[in-house]
C-alpha positions as CSV (number, residue, x, y, z in Angstrom):
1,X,11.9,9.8,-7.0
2,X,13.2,6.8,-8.4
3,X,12.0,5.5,-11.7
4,X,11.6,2.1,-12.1
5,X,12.8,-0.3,-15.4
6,X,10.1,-1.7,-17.0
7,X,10.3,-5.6,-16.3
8,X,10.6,-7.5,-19.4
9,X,7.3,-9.0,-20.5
10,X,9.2,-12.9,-19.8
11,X,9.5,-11.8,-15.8
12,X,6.2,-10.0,-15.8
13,X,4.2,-13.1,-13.9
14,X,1.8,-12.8,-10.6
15,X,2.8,-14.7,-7.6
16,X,1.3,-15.0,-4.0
17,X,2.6,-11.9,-3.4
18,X,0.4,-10.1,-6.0
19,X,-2.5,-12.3,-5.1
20,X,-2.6,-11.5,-1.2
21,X,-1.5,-7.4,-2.3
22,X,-4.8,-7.5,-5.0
23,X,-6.6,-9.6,-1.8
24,X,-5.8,-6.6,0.7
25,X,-7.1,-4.0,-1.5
26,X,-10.6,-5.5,-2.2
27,X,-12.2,-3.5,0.9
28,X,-13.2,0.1,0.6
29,X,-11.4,0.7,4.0
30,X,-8.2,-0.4,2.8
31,X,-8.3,1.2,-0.5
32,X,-8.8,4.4,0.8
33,X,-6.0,3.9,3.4
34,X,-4.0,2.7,0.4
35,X,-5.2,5.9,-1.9
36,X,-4.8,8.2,1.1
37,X,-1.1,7.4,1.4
38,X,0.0,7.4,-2.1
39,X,-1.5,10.7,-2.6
40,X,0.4,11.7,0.4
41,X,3.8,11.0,-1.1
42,X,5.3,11.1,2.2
43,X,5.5,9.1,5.8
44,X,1.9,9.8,7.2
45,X,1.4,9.5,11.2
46,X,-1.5,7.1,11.6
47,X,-3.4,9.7,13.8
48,X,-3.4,11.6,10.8
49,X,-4.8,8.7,8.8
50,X,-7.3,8.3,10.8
51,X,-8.5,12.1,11.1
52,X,-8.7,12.4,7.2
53,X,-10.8,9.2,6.7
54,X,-12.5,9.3,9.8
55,X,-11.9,5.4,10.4
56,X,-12.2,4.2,14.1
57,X,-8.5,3.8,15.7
58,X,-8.5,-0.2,16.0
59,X,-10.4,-0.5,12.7
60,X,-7.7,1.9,10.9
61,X,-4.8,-0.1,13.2
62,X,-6.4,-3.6,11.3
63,X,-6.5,-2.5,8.1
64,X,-2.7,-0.9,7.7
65,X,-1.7,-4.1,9.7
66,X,-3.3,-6.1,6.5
67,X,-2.0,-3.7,4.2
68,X,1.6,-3.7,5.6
69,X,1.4,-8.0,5.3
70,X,0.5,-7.7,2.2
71,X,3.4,-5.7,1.3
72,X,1.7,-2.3,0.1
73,X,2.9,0.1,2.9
74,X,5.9,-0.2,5.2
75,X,6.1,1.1,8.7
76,X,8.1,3.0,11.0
77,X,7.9,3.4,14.8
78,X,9.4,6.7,16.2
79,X,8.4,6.8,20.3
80,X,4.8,6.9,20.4
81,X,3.9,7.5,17.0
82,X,3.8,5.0,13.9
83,X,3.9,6.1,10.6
84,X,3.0,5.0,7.5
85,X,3.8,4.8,3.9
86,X,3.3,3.2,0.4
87,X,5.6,0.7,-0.9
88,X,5.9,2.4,-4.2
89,X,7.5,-0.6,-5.6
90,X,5.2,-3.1,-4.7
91,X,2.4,-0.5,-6.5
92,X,4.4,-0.3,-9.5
93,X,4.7,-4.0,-10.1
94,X,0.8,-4.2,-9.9
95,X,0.3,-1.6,-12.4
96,X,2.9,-3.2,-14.3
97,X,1.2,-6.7,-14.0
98,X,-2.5,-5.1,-14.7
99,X,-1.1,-3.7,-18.2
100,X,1.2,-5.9,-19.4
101,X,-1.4,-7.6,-21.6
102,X,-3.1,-4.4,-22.9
């Protein structure tokens, strides 16, 4: 696992990025999806997604679409299958952002 520097508090400052990210994971759905794969710690098929949170294929296929824009999870297309995972660098800068002034 790679641990990440803490960003000096000068460089700690939200952008578009954070703001569509924060945007994409103000929807239950997507949350979950988001929750789902962090707790996975691993590439997750989207089938397998979809079994666990009992989301509808194309509704499940919208929301990771959303989430991968925004820059939470990356994909990866291997014949038939897509799978899925979080962008743990994205998520850390978030946390990072969220308790900087704490």
């Amino acid at each position: 696992m790679k641990i990440l520097k803490p960003l000096p508090l000068a460089r700690l400052e939200a952008n578009q990025a954070h703001a569509e990210a924060f945007k994409a994971l103000a929807h239950l759905t997507r949350l979950q999806v988001f929750f789902f794969l962090v707790r996975a710690r691993r590439e997750v098929p989207a089938g397998e997604i979809q079994e666990a949170l009992e989301v509808p294929g194309p509704t499940l296929s919208h929301h990771l679409d959303l989430l991968r824009r925004a820059g939470l999870v990356q994909s990866r297309k291997e014949e038939r299958y897509v799978y899925y995972s979080v962008r743990r660098e994205m998520a850390s800068e978030l946390v990072r952002l969220l308790t900087a002034c704490c």
